[in-house]
C-alpha positions in Angstrom: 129.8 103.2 95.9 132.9 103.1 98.1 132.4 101.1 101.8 132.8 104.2 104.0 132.2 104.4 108.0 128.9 106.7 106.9 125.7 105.0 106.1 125.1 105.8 102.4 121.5 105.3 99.9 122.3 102.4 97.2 122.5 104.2 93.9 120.1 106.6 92.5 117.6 104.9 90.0 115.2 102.4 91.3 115.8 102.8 94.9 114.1 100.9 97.5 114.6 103.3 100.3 111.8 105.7 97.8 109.3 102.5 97.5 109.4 102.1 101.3 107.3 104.3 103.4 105.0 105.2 106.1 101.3 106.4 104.5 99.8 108.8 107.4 96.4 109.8 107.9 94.8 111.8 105.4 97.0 111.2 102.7 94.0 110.7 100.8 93.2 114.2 100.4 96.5 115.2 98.5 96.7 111.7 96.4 96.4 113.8 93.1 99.7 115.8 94.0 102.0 113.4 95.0 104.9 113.7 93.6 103.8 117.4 92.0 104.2 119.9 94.3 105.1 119.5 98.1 106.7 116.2 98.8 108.4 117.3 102.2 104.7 117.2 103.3 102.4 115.1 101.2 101.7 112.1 103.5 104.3 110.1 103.2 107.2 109.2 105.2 109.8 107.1 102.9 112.6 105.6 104.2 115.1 107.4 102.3 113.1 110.5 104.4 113.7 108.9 108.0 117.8 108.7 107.1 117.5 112.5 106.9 116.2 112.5 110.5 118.2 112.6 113.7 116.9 109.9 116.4 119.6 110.1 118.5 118.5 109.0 122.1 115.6 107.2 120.3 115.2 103.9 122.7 112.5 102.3 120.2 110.7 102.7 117.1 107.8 100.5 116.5 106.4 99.5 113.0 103.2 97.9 114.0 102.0 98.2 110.3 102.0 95.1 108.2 105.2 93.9 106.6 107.7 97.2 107.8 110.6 94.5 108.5 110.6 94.0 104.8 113.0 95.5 102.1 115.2 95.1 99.3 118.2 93.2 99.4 121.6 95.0 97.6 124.4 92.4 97.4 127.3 92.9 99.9 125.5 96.0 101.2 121.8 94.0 102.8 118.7 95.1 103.4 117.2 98.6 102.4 114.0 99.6 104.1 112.3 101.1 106.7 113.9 98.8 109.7 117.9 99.9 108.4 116.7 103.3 107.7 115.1 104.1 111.4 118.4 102.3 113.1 120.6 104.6 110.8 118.8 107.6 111.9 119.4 106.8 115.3 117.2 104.2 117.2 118.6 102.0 119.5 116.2 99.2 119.0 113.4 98.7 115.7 110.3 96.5 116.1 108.5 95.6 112.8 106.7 93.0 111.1 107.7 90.6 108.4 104.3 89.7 107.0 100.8 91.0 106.9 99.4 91.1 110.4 95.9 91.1 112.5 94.9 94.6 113.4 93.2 93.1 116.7 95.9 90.8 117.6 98.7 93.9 116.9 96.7 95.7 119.3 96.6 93.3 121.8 100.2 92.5 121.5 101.6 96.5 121.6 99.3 96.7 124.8 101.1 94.1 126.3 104.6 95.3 125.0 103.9 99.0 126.2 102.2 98.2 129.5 105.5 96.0 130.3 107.6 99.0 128.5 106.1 101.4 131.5 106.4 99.1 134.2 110.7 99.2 133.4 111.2 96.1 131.5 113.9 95.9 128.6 112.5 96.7 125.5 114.3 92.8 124.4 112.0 91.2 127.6 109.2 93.4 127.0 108.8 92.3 123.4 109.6 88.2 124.4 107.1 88.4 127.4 104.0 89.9 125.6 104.9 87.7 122.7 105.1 84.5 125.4 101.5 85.7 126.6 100.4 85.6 123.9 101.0 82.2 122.7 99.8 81.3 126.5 96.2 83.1 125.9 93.1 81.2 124.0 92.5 84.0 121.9 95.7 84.4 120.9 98.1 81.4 120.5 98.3 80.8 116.8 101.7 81.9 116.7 101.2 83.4 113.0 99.3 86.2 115.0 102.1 87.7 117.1 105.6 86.0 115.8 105.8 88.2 112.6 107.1 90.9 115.3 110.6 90.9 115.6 113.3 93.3 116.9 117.0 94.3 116.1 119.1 96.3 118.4 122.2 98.4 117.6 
């Protein structure tokens, strides 16, 4: 691979960008035929898929799901995963997690972060003020709850 302007996949083989992905609801149902008939449509959103997508004006994408800050790292060229492949499609900002998180605490966190998100707040203030309330609540302080959330910007 050449450096170019243009974002570009690492090589074809093993590529990280086809082991990352966002399972959807129901994927279930058409387990047997992954990767057989229709994989446009069978669940899955990889993150070699999202690159083919055009988020353009997209202020935020949030990966609540456990560990979607994670990839693969390619010498010189960094991180492969779903995080570079959502702010190469377009997003202005990315939230995700770097390690396995609490569905409840999640919840209670992206409550905060979109109820401060509607009231006008920066999506950088939103994100540090639902994550300081946190760490102020009883429920919540244990800072392994809420810290895995990070964000990168353009």
């Amino acid at each position: 691979m050449t450096r170019s302007a243009e974002p570009l996949p690492p090589p074809p083989g093993d590529n990280p960008l086809l082991r990352s992905g966002l399972a959807f609801a129901g994927i279930n149902r058409n387990a047997s035929l992954l990767g057989e008939i229709d994989t446009d449509n069978d669940g899955v959103l990889t993150a070699m898929e999202v690159l083919g997508l055009n988020l353009a004006g997209t202020r935020l994408a949030v990966l609540s799901a456990c560990e979607t800050g994670l990839g693969e790292i390619h010498e010189g060229e960094g991180v492969y995963g779903l995080r570079r492949s959502f702010q190469e499609a377009g997003a202005e900002a990315v939230i995700s997690s770097l390690w396995e998180v609490s569905d409840a605490g999640t919840q209670a966190l992206m409550t905060g972060l979109y109820g401060r998100l509607a009231e006008g707040k920066s999506v950088h203030d939103a994100l540090l003020e639902s994550q300081r309330a946190m760490l102020a609540s009883k429920e919540w302080s244990y800072p392994y709850v809420w810290s895995a959330f990070m964000m990168v910007e353009r």
